[in-house]
C-alpha positions as CSV (number, residue, x, y, z in Angstrom):
1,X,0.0,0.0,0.0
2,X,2.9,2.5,0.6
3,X,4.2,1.7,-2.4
4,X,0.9,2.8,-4.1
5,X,1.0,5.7,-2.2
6,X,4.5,7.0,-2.8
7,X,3.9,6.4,-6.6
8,X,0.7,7.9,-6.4
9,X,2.1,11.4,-4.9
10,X,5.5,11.2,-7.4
11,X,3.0,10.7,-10.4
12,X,0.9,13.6,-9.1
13,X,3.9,15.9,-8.8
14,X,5.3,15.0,-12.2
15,X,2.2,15.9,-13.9
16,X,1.9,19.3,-12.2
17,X,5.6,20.3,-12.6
18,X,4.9,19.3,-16.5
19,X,1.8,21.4,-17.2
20,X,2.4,24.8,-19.2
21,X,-0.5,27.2,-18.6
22,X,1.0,26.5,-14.0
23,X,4.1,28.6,-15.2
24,X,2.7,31.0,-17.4
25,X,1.5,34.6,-16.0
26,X,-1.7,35.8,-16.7
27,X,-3.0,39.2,-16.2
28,X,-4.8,40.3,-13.4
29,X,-6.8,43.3,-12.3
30,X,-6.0,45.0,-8.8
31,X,-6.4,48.0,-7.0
32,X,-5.2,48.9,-3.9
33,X,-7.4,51.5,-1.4
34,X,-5.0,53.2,0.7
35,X,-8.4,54.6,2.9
36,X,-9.3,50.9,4.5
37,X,-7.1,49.2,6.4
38,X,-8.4,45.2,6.3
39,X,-5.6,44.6,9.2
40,X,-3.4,46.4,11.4
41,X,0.2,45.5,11.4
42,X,1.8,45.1,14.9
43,X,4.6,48.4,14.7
44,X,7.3,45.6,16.4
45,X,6.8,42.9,12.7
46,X,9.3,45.6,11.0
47,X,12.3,47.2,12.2
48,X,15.6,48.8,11.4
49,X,18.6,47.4,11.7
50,X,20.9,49.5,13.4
51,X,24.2,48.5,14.5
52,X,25.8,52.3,14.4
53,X,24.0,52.3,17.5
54,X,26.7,49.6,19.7
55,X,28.7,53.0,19.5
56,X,27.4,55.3,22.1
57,X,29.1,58.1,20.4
58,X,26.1,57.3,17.8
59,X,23.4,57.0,20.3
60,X,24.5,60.7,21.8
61,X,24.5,62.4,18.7
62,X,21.4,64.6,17.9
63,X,21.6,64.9,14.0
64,X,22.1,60.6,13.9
65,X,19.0,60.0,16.3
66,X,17.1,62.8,14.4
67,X,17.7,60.7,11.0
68,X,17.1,57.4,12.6
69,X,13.4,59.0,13.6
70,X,12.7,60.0,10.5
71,X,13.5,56.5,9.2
72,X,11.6,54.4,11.7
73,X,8.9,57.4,12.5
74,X,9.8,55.9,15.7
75,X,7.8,53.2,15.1
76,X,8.9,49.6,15.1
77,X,11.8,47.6,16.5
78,X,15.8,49.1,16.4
79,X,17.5,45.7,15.7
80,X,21.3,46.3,17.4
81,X,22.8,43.6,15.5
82,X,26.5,42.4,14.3
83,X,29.9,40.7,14.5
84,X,31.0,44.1,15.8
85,X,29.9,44.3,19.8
86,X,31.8,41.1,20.1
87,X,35.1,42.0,18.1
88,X,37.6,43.7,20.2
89,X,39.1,45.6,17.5
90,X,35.5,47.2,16.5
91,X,34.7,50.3,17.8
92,X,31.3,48.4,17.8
93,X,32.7,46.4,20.7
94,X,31.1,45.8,23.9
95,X,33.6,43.5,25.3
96,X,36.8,44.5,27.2
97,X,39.3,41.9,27.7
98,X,35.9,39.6,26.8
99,X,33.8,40.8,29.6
100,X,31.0,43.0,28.9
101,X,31.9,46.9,29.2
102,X,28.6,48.0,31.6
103,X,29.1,51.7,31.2
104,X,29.6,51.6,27.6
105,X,26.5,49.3,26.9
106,X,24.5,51.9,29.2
107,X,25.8,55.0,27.1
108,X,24.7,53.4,24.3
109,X,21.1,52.0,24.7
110,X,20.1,54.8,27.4
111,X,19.3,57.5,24.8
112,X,17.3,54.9,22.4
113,X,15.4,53.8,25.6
114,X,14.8,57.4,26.6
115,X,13.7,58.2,22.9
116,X,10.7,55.4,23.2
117,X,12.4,52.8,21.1
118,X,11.8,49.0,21.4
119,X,15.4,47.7,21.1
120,X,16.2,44.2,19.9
121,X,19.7,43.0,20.5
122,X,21.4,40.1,18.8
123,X,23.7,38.1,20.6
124,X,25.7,36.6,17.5
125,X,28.1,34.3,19.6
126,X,30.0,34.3,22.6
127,X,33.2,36.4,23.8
128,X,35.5,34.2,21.9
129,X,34.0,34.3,18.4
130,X,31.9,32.7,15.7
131,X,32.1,28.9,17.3
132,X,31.9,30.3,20.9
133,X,28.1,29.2,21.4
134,X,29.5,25.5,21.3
135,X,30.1,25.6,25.3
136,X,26.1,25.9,26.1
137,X,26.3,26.4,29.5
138,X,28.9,29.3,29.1
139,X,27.3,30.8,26.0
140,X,24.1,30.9,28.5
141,X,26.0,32.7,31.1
142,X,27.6,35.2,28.7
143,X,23.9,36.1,27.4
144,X,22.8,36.0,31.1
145,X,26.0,38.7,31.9
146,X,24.4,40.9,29.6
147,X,20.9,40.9,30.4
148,X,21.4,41.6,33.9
149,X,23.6,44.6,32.9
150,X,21.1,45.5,30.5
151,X,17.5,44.7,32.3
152,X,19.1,44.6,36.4
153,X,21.9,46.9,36.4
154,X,20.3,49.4,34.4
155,X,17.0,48.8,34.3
156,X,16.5,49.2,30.4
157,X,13.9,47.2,30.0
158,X,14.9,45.8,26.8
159,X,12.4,42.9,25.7
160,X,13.5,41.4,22.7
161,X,16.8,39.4,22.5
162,X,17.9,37.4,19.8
163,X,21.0,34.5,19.7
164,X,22.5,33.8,18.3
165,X,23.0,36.2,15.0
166,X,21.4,34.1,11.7
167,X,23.0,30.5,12.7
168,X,19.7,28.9,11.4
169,X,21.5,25.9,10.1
170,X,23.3,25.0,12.8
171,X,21.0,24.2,15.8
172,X,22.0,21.0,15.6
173,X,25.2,22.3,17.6
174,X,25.7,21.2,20.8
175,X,25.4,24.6,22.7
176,X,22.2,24.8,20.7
């Protein structure tokens, strides 16, 4: 019976993939009325990404955070993202000597937070680079360090996190 089955589905597939008028476009009429809104999108489902703002330097400066509400309309999610705020040599970095630098993370989020932003940060791996989320249990501190300078210390209140940065394929890793 499987058998019958399996052949059933392949001989099903075949003929769709083989029938011209499925690839060919057709014309269609539409129209688009900009007064009615059908559904609301939630203002978090887009974002910008914004890793400028791992620099506090960025976050201080009036004529960047003036652009960057233009942009978003203040609206939607600031995504601090990149290889950056865990690369010593970027001036992205929020690590010193691969502890998290408190005062500089503070500088840097406190004007976004005091703006009205929802901030999303990306965690992409830990302190020691790109295969660093292989020790789970101190990747998990690492990403605990920083949400309690973030959320404790501070008192940010940033909701969102994400970890770690775009590694889709490889949850099958064992710190994953």
């Amino acid at each position: 019976m499987h058998r019958i089955i399996t052949f059933l589905w392949g001989a099903l597939v075949a003929f769709a993939c083989t029938q011209p008028e499925a690839a060919i476009a057709q014309d269609i009429d539409l129209s688009i009325d900009w007064d009615t809104e059908v559904k609301a999108v939630p203002e978090n489902a887009y974002g910008v990404n914004s890793p400028a703002n791992f620099i506090p330097a960025y976050s201080a400066d009036a004529t960047f955070m003036a652009n960057l509400a233009l942009i978003t309309q203040k609206k939607g999610l600031i995504r601090l993202h990149g290889w950056g705020m865990i690369d010593e040599s970027s001036p992205e970095s929020w690590l010193t000597d691969g502890d998290w630098d408190a005062a500089k993370i503070q500088q840097a989020l406190t004007p976004l937070v005091e703006e009205g932003y929802e901030i999303m940060i990306n965690i992409p791996s830990g302190a020691l680079g790109e295969d660093d989320y292989q020790d789970a249990q101190a990747f998990a501190q690492f990403c605990a360090d920083l949400v309690q300078i973030v959320n404790g210390d501070y008192q940010l209140h940033v909701k969102y996190w994400e970890i770690p940065n775009e590694r889709e394929a490889d949850f099958i890793a064992p710190g994953l």
